[in-house]
C-alpha angles and dihedrals in degrees: 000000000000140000095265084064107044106047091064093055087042093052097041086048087050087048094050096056089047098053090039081068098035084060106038087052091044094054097034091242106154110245134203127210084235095065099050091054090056095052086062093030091048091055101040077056101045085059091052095253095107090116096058097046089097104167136044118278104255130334132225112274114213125163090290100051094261112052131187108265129082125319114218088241143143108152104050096039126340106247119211098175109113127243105257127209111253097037136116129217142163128244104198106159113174137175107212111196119181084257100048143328130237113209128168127186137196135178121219139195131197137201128190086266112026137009138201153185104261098218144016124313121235098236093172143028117273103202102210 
């Protein structure tokens, strides 16, 4: 594998989980951090990378970084809290191989009705 090949996996995984979250606020559907987590975590697998996804998805952001509410995680712990409107949290999905890792965050916000990703979305690779 290379990174040509894995961003794209990483980036789709990371757009799963957001838009997981977009259509469950939009249509009122109750939502656990858990299951956010498994909509990045299905498709990382799918692509047989299951084994170097090593951290939960994304975690809850408060005023100090990591806040209290639910963290989107099922493989840390399976977290059952639901996501809350007016809350933040990351989405940070990554496949870590011996040669490199691959890792994009998001931030999203929710409101009781919609939710979004604050700032703009990597939709290609920035070689530094």
């Amino acid at each position: 594998s290379n990174i040509e090949n894995v961003f794209p996996i990483v980036t789709e995984a990371r757009d799963r989980a957001v838009e997981r979250v977009k259509s469950a606020v939009e249509r009122g559907e109750e939502l656990c951090g858990f299951e956010v987590d498994d909509a990045a975590r299905s498709y990382i697998r799918s692509k047989g990378f299951g084994d170097n996804f090593i951290h939960r998805t994304g975690h809850s952001i408060g005023e100090e970084v990591h806040g209290t509410g639910a963290n989107m995680d099922n493989l840390e712990t399976h977290d059952q809290r639901r996501i809350l409107p007016c809350t933040c949290f990351s989405v940070e999905p990554g496949i870590y191989l011996p040669e490199f890792g691959v890792r994009s965050e998001v931030n999203m916000l929710t409101t009781p009705s919609e939710a979004w990703v604050t700032g703009r979305v990597q939709k290609e690779l920035v070689r530094i």
